[in-house]
BALOBA-1460 file (C-alpha; in Angstrom, 3 decimals):
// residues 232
<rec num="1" residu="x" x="27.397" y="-2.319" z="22.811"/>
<rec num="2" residu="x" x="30.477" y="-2.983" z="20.928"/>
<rec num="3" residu="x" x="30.427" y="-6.303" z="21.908"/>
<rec num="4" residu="x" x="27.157" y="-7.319" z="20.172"/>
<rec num="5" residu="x" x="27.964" y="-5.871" z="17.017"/>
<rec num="6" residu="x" x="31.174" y="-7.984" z="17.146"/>
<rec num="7" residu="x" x="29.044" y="-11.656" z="17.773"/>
<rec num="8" residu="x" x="26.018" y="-10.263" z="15.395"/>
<rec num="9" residu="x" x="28.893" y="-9.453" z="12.257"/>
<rec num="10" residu="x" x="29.173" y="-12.267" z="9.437"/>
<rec num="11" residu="x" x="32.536" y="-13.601" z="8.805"/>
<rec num="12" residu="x" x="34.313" y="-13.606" z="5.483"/>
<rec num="13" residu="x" x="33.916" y="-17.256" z="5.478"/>
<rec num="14" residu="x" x="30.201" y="-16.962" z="5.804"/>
<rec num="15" residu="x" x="29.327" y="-14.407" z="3.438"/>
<rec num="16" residu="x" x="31.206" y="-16.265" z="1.117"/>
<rec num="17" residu="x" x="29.329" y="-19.588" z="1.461"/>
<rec num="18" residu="x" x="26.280" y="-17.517" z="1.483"/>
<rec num="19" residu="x" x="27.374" y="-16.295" z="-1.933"/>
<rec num="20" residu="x" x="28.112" y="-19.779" z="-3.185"/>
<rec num="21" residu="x" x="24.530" y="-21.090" z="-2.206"/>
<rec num="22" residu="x" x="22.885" y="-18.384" z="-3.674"/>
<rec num="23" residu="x" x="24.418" y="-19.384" z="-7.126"/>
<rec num="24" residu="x" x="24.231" y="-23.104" z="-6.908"/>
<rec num="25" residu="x" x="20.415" y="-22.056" z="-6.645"/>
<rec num="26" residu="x" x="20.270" y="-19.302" z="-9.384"/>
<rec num="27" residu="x" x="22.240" y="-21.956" z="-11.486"/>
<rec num="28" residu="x" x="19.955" y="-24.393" z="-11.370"/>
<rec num="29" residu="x" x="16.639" y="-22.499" z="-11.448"/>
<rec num="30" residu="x" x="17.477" y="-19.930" z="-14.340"/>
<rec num="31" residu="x" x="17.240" y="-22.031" z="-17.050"/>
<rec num="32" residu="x" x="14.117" y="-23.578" z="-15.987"/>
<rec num="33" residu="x" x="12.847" y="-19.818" z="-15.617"/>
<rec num="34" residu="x" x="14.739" y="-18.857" z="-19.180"/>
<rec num="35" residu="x" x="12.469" y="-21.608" z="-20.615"/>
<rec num="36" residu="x" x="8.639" y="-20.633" z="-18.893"/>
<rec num="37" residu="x" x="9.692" y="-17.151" z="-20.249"/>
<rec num="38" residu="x" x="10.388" y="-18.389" z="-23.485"/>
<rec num="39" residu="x" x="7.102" y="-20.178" z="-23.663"/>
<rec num="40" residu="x" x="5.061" y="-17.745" z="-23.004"/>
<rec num="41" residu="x" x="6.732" y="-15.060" z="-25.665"/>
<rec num="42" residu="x" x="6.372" y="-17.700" z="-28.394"/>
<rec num="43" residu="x" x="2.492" y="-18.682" z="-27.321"/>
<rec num="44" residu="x" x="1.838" y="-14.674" z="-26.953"/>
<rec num="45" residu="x" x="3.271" y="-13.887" z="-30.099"/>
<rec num="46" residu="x" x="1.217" y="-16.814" z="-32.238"/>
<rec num="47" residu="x" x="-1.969" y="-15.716" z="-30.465"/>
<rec num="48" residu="x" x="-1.367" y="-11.844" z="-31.903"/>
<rec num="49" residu="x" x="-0.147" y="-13.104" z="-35.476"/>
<rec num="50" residu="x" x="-3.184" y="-15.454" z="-35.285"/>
<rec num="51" residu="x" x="-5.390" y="-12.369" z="-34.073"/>
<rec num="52" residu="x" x="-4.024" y="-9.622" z="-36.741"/>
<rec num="53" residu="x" x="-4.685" y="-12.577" z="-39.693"/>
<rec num="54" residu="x" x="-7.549" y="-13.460" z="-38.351"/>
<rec num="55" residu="x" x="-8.836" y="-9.617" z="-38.159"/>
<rec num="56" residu="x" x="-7.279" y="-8.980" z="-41.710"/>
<rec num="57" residu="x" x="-9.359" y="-11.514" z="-42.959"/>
<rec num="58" residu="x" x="-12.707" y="-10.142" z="-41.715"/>
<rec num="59" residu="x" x="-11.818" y="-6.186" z="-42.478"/>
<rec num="60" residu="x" x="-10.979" y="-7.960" z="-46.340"/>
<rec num="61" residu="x" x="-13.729" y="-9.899" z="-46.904"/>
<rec num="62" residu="x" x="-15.901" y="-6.420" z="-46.810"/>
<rec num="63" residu="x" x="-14.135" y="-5.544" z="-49.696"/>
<rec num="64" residu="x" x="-12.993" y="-8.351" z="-51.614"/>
<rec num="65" residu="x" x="-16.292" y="-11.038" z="-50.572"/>
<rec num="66" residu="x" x="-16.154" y="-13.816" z="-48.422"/>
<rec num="67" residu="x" x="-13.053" y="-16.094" z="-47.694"/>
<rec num="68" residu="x" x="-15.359" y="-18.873" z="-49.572"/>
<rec num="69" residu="x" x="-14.905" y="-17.269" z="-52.888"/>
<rec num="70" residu="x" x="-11.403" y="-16.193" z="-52.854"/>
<rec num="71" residu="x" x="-9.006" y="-16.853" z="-55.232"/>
<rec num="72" residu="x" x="-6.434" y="-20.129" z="-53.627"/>
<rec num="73" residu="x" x="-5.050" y="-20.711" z="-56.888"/>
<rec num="74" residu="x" x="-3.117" y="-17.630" z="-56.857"/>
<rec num="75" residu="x" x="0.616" y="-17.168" z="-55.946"/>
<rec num="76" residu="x" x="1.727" y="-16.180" z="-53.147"/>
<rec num="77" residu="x" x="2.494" y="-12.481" z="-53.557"/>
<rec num="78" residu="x" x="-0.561" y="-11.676" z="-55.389"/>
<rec num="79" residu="x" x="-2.510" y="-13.883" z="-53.079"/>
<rec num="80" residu="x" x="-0.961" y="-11.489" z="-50.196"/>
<rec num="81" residu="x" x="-1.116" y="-8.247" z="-51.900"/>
<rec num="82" residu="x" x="-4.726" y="-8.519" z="-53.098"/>
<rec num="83" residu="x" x="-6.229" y="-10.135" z="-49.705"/>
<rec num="84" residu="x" x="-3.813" y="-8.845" z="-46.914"/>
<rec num="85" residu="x" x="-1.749" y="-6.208" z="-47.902"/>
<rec num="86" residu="x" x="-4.446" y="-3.439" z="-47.288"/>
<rec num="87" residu="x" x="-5.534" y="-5.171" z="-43.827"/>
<rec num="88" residu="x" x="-2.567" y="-5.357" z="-41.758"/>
<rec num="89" residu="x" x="-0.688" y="-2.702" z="-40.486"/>
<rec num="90" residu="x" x="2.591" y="-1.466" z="-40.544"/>
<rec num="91" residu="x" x="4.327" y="-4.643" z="-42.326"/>
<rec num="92" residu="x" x="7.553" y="-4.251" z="-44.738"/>
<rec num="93" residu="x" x="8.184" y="-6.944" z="-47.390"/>
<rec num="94" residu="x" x="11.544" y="-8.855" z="-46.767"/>
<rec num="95" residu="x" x="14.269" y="-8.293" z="-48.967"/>
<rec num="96" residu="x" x="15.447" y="-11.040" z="-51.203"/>
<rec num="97" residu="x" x="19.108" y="-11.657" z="-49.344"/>
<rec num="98" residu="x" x="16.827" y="-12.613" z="-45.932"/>
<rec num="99" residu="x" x="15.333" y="-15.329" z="-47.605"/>
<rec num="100" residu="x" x="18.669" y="-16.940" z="-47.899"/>
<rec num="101" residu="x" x="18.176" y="-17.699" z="-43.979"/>
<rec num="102" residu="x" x="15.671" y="-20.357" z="-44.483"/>
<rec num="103" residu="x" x="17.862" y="-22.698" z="-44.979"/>
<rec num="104" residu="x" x="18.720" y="-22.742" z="-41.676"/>
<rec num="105" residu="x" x="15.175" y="-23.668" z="-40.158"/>
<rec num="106" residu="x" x="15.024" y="-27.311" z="-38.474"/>
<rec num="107" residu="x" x="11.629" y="-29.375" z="-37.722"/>
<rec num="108" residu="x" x="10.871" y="-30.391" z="-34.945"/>
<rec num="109" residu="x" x="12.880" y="-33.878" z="-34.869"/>
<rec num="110" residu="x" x="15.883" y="-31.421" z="-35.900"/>
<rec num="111" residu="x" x="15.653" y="-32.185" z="-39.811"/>
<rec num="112" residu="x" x="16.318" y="-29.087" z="-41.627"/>
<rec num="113" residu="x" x="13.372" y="-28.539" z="-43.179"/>
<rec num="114" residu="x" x="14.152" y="-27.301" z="-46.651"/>
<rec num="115" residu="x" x="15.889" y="-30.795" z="-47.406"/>
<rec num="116" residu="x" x="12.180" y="-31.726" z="-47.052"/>
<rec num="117" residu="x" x="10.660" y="-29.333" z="-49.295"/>
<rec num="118" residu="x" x="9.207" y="-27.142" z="-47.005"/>
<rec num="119" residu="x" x="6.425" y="-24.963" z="-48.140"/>
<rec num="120" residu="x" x="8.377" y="-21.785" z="-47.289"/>
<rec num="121" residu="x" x="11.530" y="-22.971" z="-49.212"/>
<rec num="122" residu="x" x="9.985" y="-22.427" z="-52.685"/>
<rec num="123" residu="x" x="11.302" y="-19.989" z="-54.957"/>
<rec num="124" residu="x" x="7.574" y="-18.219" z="-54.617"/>
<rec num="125" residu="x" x="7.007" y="-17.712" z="-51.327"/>
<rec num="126" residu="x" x="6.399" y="-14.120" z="-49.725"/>
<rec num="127" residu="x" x="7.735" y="-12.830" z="-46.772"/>
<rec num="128" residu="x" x="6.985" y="-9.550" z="-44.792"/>
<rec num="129" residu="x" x="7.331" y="-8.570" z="-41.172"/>
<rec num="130" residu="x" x="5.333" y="-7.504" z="-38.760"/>
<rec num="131" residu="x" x="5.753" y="-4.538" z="-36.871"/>
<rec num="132" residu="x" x="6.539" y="-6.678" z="-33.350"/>
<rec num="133" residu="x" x="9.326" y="-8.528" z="-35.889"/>
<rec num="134" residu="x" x="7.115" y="-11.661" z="-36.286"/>
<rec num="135" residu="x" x="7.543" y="-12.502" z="-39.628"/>
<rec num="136" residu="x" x="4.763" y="-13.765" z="-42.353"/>
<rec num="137" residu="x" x="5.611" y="-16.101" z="-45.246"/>
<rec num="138" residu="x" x="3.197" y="-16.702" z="-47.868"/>
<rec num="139" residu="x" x="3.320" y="-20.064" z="-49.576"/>
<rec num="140" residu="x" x="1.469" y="-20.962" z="-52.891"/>
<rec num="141" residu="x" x="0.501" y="-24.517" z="-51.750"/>
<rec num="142" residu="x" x="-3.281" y="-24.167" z="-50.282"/>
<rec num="143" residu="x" x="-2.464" y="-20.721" z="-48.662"/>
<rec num="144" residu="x" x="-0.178" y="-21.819" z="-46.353"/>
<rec num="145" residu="x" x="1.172" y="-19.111" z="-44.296"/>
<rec num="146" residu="x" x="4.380" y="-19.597" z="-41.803"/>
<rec num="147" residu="x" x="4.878" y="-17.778" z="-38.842"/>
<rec num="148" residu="x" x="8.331" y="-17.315" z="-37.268"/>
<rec num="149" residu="x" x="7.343" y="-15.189" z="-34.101"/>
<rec num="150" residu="x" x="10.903" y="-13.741" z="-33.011"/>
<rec num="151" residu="x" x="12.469" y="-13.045" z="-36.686"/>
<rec num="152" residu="x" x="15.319" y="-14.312" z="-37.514"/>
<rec num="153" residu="x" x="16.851" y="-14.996" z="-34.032"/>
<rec num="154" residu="x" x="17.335" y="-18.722" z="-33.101"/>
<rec num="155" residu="x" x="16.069" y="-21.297" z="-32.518"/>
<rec num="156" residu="x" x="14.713" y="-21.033" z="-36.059"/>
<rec num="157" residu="x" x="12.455" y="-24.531" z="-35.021"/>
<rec num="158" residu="x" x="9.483" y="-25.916" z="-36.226"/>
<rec num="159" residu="x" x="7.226" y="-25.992" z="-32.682"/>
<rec num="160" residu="x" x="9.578" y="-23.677" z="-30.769"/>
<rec num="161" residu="x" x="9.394" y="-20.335" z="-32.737"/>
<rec num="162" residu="x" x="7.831" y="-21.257" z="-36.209"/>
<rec num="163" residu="x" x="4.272" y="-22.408" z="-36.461"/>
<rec num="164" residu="x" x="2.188" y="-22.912" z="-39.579"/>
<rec num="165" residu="x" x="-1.429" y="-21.726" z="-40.088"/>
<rec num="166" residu="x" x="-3.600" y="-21.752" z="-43.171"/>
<rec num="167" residu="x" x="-6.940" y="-19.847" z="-44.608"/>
<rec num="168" residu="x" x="-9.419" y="-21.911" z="-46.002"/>
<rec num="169" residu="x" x="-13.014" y="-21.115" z="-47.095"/>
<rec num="170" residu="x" x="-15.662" y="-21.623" z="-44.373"/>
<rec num="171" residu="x" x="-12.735" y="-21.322" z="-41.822"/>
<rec num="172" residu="x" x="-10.911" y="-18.424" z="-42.184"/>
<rec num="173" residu="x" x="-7.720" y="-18.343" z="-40.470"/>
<rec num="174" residu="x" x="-6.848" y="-21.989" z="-38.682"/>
<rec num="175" residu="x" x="-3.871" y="-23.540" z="-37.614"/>
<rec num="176" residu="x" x="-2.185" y="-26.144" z="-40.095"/>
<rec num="177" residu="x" x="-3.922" y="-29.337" z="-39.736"/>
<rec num="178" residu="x" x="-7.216" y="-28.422" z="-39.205"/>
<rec num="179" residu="x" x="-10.227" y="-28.495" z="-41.830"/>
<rec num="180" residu="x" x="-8.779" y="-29.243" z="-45.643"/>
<rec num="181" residu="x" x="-5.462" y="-30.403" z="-46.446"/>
<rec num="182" residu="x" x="-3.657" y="-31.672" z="-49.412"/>
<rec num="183" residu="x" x="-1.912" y="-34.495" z="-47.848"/>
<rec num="184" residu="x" x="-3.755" y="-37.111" z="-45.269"/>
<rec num="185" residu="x" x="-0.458" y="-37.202" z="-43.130"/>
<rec num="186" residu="x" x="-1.127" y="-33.444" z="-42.484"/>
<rec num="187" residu="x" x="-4.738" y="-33.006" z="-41.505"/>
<rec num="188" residu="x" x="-6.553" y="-34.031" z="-38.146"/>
<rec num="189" residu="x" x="-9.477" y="-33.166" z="-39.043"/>
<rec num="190" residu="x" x="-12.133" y="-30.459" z="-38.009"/>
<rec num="191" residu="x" x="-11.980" y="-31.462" z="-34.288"/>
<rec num="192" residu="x" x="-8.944" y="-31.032" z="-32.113"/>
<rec num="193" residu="x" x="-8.015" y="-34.029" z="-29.716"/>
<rec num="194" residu="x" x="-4.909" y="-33.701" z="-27.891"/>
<rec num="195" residu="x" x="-3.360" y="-36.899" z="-28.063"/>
<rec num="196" residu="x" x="-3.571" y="-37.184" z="-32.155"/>
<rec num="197" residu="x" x="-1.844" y="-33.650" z="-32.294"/>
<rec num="198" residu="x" x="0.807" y="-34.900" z="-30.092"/>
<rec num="199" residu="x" x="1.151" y="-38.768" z="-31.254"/>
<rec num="200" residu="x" x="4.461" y="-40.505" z="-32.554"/>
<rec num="201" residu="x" x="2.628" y="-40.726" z="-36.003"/>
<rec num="202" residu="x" x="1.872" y="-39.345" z="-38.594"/>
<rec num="203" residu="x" x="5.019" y="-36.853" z="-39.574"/>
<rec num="204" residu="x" x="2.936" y="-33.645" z="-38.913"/>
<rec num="205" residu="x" x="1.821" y="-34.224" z="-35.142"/>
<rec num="206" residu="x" x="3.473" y="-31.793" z="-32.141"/>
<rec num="207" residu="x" x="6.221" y="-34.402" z="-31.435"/>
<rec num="208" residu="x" x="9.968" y="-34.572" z="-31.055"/>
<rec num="209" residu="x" x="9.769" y="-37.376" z="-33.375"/>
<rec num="210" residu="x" x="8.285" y="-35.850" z="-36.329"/>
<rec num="211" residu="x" x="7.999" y="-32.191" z="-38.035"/>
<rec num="212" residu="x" x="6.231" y="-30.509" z="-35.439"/>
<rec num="213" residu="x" x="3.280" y="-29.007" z="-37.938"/>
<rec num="214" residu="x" x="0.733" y="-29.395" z="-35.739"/>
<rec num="215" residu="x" x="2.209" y="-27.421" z="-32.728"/>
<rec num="216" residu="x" x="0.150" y="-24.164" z="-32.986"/>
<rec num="217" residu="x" x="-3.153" y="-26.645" z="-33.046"/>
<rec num="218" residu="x" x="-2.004" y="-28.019" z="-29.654"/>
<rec num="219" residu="x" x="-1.005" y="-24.201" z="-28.432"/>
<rec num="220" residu="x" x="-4.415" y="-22.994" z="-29.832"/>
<rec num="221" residu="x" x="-6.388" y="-25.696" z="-27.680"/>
<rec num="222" residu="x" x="-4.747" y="-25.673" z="-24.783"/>
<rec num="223" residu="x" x="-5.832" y="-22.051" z="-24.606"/>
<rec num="224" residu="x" x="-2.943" y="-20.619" z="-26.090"/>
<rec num="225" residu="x" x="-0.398" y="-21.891" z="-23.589"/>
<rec num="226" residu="x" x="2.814" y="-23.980" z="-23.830"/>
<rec num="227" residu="x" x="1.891" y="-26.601" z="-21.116"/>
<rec num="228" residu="x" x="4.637" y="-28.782" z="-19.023"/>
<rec num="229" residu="x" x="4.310" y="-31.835" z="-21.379"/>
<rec num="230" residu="x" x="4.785" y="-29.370" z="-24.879"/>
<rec num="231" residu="x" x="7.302" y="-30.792" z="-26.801"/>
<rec num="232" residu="x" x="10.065" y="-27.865" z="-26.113"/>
């Protein structure tokens, strides 16, 4: 009896090399398993900011009238305060020092985006939180709202963990791109095809090359998923 437990025991040696596989193999799969988790978090997230704005807007519109009529002229903390304040729940308004992190969001292509006058960098903008930590900013330029779905944490990107949506009469709540837009180089149109959100040009399409505006059009329509060929 003794004499099969002594051929059935592992060696040092073996357990050892045993050891060694095992983390050659969780080395090179955890990061790809660190990413697919990331993915889904951000496309979650969007989908429930999308979801509480896009409820907001309905529960608001029974008292203020319909999205047509509303006031897009206004700035962005009235704008907020008079159509969303009331109609989402549990947010807190960010405190002036927070704001000074903007600075440090990137684009897509890596450009840090206030050097480009992003919509958020203005002086006017509003930002509050939501109670997951997503946070809200408020824009004055056509109601452009900016979601950053983990906070402040990193990477503080443009396609990875900040998205932009708008509200627009007729539409409601859509993703930036979609329906009216100021600027030609930032609309698509009212239909969404995959390869114009994701083209090389112009500077507003879900690429690695450009700003990365687009990204929570191409998330929306792929059924609010981060596919393999996302620009992560």
């Amino acid at each position: 009896m003794s004499m099969d437990k002594k051929k059935s025991a592992f060696t040092l040696a073996e357990v050892l090399i045993t050891l060694g596989i095992i983390g050659v193999v969780a080395a090179l799969t955890m990061p790809a398993l660190i990413i697919k988790y990331e993915k889904k978090q951000a496309a979650v997230r969007l989908k429930k900011a999308y979801s509480e704005l896009s409820q907001a807007v309905k529960f608001s519109e029974l008292d203020n009238g319909s999205v047509d009529d509303w006031d897009y002229s206004l700035g962005a903390q009235i704008f907020f305060e008079r159509y969303f304040k009331d109609y989402l729940k549990n947010v807190k308004q960010l405190k002036a020092s927070q704001y000074k992190q903007l600075v440090d969001y990137k684009a897509l292509n890596s450009v840090r985006v206030c050097a480009v006058g992003a919509r958020f960098c203005e002086n006017s903008s509003y930002g509050v939180m939501l109670a997951n930590g997503t946070i809200l900013y408020f824009t004055d330029s056509s109601s452009v709202i900016i979601v950053d779905v983990n906070g402040f944490k990193k990477p503080n990107m443009q396609g990875r963990d900040l998205f932009l949506l708008s509200v627009q009469p007729v539409y409601g709540v859509t993703p930036f791109g979609f329906g009216r837009v100021e600027n030609q180089n930032e609309g698509f149109g009212n239909e969404y095809n995959r390869n114009k959100l994701m083209a090389n040009n112009p500077y507003s399409t879900c690429n690695k090359t450009q700003y990365g505006n687009w990204c929570a059009a191409l998330i929306m329509l792929d059924g609010w998923e981060i596919r393999d060929d996302y620009p992560w």
